[in-house]
GUVO-830861 format. One record per residue: x, y, z of N, C-alpha, C, O in turn; residue in three letters; residue number from 1. Coordinates in nm, 2 decimals, always signed. Each point is the difference from the previous one (the first is absolute). Example, Ala and Ser with C-alpha at 12.3 -4.5 7.8 and 13.67 -1.06 7.14 Angstrom:
<mardos>
MARDO      n_X      n_Y      n_Z     ca_X     ca_Y     ca_Z      c_X      c_Y      c_Z      o_X      o_Y      o_Z   residu   num
MARDO    +1.32    -0.57    +0.78    -0.09    +0.12    +0.00    +0.09    +0.12    +0.00    +0.10    +0.00    +0.07      ALA     1
MARDO    -0.14    +0.11    -0.14    +0.09    +0.11    +0.00    -0.08    +0.11    +0.08    +0.05    +0.11    +0.01      SER     2
</mardos>
This chain:
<mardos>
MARDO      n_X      n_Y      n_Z     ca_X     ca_Y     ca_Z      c_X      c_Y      c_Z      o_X      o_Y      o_Z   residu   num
MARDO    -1.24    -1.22    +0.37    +0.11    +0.03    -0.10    +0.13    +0.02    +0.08    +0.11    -0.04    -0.05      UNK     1
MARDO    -0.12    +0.10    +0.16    +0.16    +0.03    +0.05    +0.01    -0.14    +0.05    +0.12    +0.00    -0.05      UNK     2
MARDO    -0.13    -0.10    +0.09    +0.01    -0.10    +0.11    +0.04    -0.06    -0.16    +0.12    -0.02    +0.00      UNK     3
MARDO    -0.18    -0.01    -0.14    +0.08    -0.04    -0.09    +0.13    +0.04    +0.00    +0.09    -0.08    +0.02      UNK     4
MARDO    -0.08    +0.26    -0.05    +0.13    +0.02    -0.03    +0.11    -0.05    +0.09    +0.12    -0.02    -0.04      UNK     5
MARDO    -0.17    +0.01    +0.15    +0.12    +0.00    +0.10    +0.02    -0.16    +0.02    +0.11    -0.04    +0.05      UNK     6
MARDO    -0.18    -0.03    -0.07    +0.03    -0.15    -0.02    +0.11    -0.02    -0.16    +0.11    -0.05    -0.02      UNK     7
MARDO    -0.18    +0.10    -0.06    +0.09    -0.02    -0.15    +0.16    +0.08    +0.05    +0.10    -0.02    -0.05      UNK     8
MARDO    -0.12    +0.12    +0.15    +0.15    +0.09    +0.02    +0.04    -0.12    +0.09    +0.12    -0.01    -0.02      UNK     9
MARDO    -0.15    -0.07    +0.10    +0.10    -0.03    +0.06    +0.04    -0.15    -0.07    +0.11    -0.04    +0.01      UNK    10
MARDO    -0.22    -0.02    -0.07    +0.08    -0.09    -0.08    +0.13    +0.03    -0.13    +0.08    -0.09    -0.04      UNK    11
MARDO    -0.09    +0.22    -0.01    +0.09    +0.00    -0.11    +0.12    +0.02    +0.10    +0.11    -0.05    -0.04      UNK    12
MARDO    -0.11    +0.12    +0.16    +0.08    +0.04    +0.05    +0.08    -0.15    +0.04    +0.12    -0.01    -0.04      UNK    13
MARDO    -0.17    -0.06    +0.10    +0.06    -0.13    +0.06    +0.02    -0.07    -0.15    +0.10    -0.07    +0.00      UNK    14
MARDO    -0.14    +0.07    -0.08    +0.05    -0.12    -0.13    +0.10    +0.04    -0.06    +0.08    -0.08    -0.06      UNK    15
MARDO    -0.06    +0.22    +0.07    +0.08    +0.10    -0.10    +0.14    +0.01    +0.07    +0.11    -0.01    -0.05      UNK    16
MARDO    -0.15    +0.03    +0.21    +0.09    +0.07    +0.07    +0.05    +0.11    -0.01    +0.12    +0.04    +0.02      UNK    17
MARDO    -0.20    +0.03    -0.07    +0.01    +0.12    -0.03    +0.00    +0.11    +0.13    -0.01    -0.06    +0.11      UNK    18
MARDO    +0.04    +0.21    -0.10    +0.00    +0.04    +0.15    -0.12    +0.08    +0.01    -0.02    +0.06    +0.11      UNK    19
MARDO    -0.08    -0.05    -0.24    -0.09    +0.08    +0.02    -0.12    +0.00    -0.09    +0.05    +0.00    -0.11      UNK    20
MARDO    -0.19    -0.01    +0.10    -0.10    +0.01    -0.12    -0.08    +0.06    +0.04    -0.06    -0.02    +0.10      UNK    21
MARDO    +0.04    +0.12    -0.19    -0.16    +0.09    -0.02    -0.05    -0.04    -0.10    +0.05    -0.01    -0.11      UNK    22
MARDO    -0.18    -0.04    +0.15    -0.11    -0.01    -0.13    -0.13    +0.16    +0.02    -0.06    +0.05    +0.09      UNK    23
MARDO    +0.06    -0.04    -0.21    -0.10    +0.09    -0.04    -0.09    -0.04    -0.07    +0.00    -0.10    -0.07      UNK    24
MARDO    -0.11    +0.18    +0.09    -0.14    -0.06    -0.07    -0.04    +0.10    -0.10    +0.01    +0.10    +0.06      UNK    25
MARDO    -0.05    -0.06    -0.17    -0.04    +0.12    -0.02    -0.16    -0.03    -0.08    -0.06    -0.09    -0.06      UNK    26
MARDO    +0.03    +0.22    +0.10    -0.15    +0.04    -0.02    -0.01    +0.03    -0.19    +0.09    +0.08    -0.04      UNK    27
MARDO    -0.19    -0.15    -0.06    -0.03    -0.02    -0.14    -0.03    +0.09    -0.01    -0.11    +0.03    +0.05      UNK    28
MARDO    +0.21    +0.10    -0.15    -0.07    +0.12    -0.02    +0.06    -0.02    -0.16    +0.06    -0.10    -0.05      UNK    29
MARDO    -0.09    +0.23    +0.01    +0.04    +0.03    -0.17    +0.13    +0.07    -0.01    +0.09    -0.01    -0.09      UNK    30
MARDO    -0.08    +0.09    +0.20    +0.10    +0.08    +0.02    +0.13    -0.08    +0.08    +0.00    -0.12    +0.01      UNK    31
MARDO    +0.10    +0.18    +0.04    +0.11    -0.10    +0.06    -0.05    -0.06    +0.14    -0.09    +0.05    +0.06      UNK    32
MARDO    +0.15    -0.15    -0.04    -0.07    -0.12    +0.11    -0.01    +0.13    +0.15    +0.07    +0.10    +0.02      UNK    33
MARDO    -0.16    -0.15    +0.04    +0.00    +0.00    +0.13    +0.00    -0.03    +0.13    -0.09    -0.04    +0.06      UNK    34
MARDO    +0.21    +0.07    +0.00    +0.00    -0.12    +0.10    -0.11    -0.03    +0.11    -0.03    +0.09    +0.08      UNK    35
MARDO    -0.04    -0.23    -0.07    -0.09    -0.04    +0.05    +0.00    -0.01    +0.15    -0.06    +0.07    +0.09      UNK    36
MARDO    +0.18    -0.20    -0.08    +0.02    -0.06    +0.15    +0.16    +0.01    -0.07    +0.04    +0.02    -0.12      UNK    37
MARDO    +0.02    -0.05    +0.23    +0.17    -0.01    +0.00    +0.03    -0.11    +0.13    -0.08    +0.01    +0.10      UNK    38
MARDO    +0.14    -0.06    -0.10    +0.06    -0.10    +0.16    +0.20    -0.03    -0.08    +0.06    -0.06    -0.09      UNK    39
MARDO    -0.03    +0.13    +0.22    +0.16    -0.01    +0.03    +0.03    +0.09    +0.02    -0.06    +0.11    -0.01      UNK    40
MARDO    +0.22    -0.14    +0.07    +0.04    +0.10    +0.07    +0.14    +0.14    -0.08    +0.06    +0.09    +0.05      UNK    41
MARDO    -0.07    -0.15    -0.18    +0.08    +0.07    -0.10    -0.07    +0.08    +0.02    -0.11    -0.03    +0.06      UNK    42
MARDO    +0.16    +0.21    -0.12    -0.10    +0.12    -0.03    +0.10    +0.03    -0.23    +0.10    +0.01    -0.07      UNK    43
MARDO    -0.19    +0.00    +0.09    +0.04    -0.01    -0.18    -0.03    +0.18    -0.03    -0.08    +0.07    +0.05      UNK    44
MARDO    +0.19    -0.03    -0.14    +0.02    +0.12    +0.00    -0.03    +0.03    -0.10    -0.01    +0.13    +0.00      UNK    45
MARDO    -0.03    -0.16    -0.11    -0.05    +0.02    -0.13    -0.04    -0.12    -0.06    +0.07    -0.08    -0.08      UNK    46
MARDO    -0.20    +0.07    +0.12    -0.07    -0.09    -0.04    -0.09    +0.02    -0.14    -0.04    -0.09    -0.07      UNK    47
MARDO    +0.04    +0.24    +0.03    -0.08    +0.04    -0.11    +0.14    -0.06    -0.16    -0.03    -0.06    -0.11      UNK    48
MARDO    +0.16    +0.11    +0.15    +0.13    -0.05    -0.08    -0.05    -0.14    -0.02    -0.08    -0.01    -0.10      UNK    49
MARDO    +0.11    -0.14    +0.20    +0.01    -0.09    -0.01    -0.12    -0.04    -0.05    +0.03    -0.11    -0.06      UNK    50
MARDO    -0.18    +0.14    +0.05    -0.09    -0.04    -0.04    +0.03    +0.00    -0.20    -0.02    -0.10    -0.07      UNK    51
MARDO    +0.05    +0.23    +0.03    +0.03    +0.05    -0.10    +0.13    -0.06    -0.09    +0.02    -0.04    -0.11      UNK    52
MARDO    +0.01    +0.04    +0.19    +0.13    -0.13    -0.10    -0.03    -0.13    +0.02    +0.07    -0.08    -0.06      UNK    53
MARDO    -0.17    +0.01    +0.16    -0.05    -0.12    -0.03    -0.08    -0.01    -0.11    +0.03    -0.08    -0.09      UNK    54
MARDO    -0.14    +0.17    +0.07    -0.07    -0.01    -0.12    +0.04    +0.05    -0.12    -0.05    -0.02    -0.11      UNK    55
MARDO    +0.17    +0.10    +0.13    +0.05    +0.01    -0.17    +0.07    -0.12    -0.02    +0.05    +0.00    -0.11      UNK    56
MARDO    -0.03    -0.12    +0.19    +0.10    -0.12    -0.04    -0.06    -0.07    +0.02    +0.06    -0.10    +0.05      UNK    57
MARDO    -0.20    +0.09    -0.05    -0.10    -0.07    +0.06    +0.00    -0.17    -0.11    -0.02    -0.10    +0.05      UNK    58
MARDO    +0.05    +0.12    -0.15    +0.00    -0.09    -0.13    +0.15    -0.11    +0.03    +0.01    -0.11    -0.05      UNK    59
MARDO    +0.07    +0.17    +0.13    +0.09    -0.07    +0.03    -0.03    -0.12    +0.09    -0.10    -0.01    +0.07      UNK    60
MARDO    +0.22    -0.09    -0.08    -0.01    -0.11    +0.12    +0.06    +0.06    +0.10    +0.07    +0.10    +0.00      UNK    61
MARDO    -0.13    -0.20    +0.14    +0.05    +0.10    +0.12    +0.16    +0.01    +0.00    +0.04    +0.09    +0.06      UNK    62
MARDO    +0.04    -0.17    -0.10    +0.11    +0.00    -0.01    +0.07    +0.13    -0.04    +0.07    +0.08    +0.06      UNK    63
MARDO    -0.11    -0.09    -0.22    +0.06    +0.11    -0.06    -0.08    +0.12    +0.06    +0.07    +0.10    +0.00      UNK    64
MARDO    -0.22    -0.07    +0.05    -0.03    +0.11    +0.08    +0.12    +0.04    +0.12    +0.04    +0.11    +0.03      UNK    65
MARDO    -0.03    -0.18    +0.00    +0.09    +0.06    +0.17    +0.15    +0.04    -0.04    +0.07    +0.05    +0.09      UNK    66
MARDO    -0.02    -0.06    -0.21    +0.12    +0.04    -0.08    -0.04    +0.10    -0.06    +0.09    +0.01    -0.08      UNK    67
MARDO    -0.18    +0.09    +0.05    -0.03    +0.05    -0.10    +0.06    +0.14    +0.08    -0.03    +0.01    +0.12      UNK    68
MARDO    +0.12    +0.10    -0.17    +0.02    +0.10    +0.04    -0.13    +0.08    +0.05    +0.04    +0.07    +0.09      UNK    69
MARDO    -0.14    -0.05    -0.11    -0.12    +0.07    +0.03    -0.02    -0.07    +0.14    -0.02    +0.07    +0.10      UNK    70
MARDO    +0.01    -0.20    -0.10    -0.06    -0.05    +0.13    +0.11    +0.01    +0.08    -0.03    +0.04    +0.11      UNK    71
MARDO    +0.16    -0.06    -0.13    +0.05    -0.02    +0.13    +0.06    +0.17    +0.04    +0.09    +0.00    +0.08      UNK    72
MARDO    -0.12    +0.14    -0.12    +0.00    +0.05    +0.02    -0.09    +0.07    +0.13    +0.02    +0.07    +0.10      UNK    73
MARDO    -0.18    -0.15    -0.18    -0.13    +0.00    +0.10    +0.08    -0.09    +0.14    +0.01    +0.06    +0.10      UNK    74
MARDO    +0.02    -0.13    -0.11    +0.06    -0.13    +0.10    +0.12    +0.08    +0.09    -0.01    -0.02    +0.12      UNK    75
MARDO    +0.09    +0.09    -0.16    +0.09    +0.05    +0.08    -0.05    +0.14    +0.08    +0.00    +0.02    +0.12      UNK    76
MARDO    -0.06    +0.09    -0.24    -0.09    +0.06    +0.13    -0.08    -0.07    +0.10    +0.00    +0.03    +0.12      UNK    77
MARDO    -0.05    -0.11    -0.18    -0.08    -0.08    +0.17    +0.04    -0.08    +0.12    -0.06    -0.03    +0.10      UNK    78
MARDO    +0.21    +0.02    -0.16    +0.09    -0.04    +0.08    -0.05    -0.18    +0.00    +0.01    -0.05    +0.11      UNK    79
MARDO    -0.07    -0.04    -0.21    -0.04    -0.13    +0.00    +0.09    -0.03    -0.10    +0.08    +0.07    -0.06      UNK    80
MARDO    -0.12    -0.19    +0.06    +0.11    -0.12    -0.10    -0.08    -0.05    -0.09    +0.06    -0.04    -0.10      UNK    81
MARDO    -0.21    +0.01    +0.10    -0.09    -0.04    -0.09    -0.16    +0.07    +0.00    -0.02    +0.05    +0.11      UNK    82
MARDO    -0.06    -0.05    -0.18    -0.11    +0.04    +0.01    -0.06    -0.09    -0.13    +0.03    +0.03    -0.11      UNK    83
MARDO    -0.13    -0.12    +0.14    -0.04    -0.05    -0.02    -0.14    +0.01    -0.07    -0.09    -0.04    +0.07      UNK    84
MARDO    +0.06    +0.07    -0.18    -0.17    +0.09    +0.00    -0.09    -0.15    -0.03    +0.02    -0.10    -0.07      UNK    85
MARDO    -0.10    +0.15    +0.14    -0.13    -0.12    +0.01    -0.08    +0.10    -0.10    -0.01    +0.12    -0.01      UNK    86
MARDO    -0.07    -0.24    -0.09    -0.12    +0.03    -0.10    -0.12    -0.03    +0.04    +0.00    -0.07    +0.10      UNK    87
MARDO    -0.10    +0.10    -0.14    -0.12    -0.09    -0.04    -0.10    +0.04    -0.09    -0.07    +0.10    +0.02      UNK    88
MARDO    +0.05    -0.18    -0.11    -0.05    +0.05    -0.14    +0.06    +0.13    -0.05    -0.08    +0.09    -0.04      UNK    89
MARDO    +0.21    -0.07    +0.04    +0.08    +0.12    -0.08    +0.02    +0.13    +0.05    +0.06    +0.10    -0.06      UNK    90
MARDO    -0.12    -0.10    +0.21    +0.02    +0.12    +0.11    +0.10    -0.04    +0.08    +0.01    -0.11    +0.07      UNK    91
MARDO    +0.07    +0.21    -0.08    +0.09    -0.02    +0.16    -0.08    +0.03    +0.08    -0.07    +0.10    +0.00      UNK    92
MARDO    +0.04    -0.21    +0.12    -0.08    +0.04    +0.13    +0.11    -0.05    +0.12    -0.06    -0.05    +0.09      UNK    93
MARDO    +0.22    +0.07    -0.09    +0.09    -0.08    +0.08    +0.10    +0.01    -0.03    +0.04    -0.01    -0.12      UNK    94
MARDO    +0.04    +0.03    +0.24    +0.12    -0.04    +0.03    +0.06    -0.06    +0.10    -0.04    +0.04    +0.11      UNK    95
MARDO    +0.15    -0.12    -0.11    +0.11    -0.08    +0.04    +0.12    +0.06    -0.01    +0.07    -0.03    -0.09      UNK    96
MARDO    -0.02    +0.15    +0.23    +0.10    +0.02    +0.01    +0.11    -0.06    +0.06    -0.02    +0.01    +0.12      UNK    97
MARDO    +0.15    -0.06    -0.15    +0.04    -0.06    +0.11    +0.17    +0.04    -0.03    +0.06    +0.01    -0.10      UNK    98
MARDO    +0.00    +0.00    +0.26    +0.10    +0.08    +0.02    +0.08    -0.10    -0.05    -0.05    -0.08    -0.07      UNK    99
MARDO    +0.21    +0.07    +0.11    +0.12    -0.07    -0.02    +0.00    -0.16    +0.09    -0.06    -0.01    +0.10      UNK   100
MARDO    +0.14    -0.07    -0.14    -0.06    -0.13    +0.12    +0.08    +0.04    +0.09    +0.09    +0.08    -0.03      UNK   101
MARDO    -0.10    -0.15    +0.17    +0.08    +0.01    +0.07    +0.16    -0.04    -0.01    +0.09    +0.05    +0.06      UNK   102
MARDO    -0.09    -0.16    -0.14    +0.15    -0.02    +0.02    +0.12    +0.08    -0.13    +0.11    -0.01    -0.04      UNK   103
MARDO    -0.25    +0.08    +0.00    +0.08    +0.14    -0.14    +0.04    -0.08    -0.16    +0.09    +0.05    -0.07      UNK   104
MARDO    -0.17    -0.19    +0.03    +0.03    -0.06    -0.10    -0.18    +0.06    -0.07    -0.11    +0.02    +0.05      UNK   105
MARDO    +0.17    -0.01    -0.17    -0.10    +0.06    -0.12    -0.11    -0.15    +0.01    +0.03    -0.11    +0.04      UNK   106
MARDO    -0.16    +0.17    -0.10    -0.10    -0.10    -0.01    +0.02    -0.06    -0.12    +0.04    +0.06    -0.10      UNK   107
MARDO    -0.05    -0.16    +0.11    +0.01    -0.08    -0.13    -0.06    -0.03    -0.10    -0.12    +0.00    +0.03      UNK   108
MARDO    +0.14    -0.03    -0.16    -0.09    +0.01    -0.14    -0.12    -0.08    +0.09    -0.10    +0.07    +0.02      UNK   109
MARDO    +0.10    -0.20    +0.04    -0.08    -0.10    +0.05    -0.10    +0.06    +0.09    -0.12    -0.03    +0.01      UNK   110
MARDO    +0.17    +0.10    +0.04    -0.08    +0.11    +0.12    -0.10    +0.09    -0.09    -0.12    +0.02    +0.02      UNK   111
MARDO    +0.21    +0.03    -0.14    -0.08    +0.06    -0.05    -0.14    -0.03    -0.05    -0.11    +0.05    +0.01      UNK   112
MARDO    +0.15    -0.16    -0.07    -0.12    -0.09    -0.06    -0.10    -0.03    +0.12    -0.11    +0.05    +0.00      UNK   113
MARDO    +0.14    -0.09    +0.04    -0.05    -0.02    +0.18    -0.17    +0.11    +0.01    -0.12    -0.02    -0.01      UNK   114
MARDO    +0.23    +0.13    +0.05    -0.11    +0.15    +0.02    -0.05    -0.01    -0.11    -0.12    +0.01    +0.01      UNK   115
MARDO    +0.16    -0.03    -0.12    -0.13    +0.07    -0.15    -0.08    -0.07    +0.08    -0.07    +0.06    +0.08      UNK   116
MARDO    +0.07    -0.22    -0.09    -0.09    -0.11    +0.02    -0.14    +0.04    +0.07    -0.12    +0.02    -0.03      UNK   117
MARDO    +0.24    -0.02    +0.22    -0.08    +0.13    +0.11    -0.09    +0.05    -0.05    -0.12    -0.03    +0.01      UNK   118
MARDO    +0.20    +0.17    -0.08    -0.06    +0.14    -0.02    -0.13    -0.03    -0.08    -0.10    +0.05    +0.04      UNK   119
MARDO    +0.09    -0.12    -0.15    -0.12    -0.07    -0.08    -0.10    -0.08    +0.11    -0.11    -0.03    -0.05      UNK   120
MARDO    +0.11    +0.01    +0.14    -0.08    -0.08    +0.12    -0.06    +0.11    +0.07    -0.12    +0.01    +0.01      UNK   121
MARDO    +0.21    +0.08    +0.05    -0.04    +0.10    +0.09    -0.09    +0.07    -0.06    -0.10    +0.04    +0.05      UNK   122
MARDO    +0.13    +0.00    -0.17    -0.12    +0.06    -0.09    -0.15    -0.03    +0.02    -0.10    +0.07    -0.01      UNK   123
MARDO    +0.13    -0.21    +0.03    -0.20    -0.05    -0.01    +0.02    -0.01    +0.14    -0.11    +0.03    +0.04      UNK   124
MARDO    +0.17    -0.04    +0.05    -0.05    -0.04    +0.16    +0.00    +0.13    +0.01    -0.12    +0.01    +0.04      UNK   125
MARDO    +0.19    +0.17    -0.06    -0.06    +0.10    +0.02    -0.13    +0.05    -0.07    -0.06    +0.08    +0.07      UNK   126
MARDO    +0.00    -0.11    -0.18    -0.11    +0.02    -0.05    -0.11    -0.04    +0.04    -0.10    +0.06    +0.02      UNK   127
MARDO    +0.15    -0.23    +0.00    -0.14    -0.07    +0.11    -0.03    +0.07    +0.17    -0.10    +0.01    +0.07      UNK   128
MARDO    +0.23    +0.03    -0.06    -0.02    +0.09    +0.19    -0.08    +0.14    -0.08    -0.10    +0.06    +0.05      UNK   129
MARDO    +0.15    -0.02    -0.16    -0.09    +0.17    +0.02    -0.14    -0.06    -0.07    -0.10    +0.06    +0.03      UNK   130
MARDO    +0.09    -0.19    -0.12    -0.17    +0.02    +0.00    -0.08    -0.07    +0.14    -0.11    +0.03    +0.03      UNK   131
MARDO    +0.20    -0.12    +0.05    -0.12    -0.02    +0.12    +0.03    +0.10    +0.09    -0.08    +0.01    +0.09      UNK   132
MARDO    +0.22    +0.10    -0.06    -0.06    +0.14    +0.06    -0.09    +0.08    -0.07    -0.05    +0.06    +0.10      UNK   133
MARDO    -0.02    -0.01    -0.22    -0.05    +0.04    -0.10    -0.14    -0.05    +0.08    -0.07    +0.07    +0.07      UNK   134
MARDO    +0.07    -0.21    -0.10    -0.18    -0.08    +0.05    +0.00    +0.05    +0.11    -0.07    +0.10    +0.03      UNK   135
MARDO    +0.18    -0.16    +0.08    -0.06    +0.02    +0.14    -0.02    +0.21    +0.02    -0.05    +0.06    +0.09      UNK   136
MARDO    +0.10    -0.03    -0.17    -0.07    +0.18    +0.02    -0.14    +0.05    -0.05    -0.09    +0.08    +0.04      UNK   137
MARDO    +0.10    -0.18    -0.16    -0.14    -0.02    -0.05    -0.07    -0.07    +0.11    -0.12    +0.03    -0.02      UNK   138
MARDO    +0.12    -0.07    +0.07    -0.09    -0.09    +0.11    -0.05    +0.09    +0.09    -0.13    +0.02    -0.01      UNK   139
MARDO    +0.22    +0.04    +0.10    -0.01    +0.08    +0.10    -0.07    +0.14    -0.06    -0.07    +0.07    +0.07      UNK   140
MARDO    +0.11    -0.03    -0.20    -0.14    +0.11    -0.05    -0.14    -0.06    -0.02    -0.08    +0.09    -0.01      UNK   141
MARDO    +0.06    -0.17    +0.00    -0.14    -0.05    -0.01    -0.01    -0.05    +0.13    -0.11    +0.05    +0.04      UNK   142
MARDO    +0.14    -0.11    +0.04    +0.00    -0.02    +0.15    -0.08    +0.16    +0.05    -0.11    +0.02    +0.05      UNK   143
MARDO    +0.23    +0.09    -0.07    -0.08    +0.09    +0.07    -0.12    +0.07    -0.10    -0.09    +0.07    +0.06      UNK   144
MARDO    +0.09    -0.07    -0.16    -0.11    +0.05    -0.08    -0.14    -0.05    +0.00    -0.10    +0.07    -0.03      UNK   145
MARDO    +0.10    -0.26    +0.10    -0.08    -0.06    +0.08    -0.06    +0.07    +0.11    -0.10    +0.07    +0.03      UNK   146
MARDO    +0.22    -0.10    +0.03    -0.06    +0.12    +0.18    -0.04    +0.11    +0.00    -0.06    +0.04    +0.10      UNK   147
MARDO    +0.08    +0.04    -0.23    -0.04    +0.16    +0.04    -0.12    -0.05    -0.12    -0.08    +0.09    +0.02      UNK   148
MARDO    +0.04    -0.14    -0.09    -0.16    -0.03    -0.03    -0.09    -0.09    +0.12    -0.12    +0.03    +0.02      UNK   149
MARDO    +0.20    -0.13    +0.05    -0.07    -0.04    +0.13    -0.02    +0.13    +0.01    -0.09    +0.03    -0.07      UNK   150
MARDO    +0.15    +0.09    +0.16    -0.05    +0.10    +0.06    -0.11    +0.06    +0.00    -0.09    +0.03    +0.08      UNK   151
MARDO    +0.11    +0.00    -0.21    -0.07    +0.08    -0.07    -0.12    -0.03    +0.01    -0.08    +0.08    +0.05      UNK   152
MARDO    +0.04    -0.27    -0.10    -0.13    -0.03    +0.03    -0.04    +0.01    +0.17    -0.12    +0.02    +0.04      UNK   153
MARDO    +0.20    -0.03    +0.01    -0.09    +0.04    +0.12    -0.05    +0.09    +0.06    -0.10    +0.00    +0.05      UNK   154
MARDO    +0.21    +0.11    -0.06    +0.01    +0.16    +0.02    -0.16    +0.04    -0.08    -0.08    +0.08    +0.04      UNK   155
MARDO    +0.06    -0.14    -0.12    -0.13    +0.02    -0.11    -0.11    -0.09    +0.10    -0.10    +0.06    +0.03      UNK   156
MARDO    +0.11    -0.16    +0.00    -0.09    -0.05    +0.07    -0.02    +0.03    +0.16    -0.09    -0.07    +0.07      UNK   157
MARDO    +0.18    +0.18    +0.00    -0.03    +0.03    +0.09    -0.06    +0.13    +0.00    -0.09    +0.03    +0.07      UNK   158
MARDO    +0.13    +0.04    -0.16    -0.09    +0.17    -0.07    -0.14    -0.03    -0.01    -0.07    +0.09    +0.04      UNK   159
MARDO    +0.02    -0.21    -0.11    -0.11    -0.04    -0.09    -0.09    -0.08    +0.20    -0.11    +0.02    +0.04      UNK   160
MARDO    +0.20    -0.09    +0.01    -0.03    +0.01    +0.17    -0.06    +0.10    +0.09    -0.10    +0.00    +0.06      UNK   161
MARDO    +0.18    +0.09    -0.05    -0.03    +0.14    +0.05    -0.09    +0.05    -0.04    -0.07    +0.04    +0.09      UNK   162
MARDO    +0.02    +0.00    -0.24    -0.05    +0.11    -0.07    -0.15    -0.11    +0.07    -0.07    +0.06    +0.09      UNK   163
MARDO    +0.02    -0.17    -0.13    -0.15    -0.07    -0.03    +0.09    -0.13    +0.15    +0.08    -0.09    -0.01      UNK   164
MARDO    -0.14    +0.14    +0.12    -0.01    -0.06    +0.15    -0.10    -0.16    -0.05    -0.03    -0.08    +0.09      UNK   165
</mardos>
């Protein structure tokens, strides 16, 4: 999963020219998101704000979202220029933060459309990385639940050794 984020950070970074991107992952709860993995080098100061005014304007296009007095107040505490929320099936599980570009010109409507696009992609390439991390954890518990019943059978058949020579 990090080796994703940090590939998707440095491509938005180079397409965008942007001077900085944090992507966050967050963990599917009922209660407010939690952050999972994170990659970049932004530190975001109120992340609980910016999550919160994405989802009360959640119904919005990303456009009119990043105008919305609620979000860009989330956006100026964090000291970013866009945040981008990734979905999948109607959970926020993501974000796309990204700072000012380098040469200090605003992102464009076209840009904008751009990231929804992204942000709708990154959704299923994050969901497909947490269910084959998900398997390969599952794997590795029955892997060792294997070995300590190997043991077991033998530890039993070296008792059952000992006791009747």
């Amino acid at each position: 999963m990090q080796k994703l984020l940090r590939t998707l950070s440095a491509a938005l970074v180079s397409a965008l020219k942007a001077k900085a991107c944090t992507l966050i992952v967050f963990k599917l709860s009922k209660a407010q998101p939690q952050i999972y993995k994170a990659y970049g080098d932004h530190e975001l100061n109120d992340i609980n704000l910016l999550i919160e005014s994405l989802q009360a304007t959640r119904q919005f296009r990303l456009r009119r979202q990043m105008r919305d007095h609620r979000v860009v107040l989330g956006l100026r505490k964090n000291n970013i220029e866009l945040a981008i929320p990734i979905y999948f099936q109607d959970d926020l599980i993501g974000l796309v933060c990204l700072t000012e570009k380098r040469d200090g010109n605003a992102y464009s409507d076209e840009e904008l459309d751009v990231l929804q696009t992204f942000a709708n992609q990154v959704g299923l390439a994050f969901e497909n990385a947490r269910l084959v991390q998900d398997r390969l954890d599952l794997e590795a518990k029955v892997y060792q639940a294997e070995k300590l019943n190997s043991l077991g059978q033998l530890a039993t058949t070296i008792a059952h050794e000992v006791k009747n020579p």
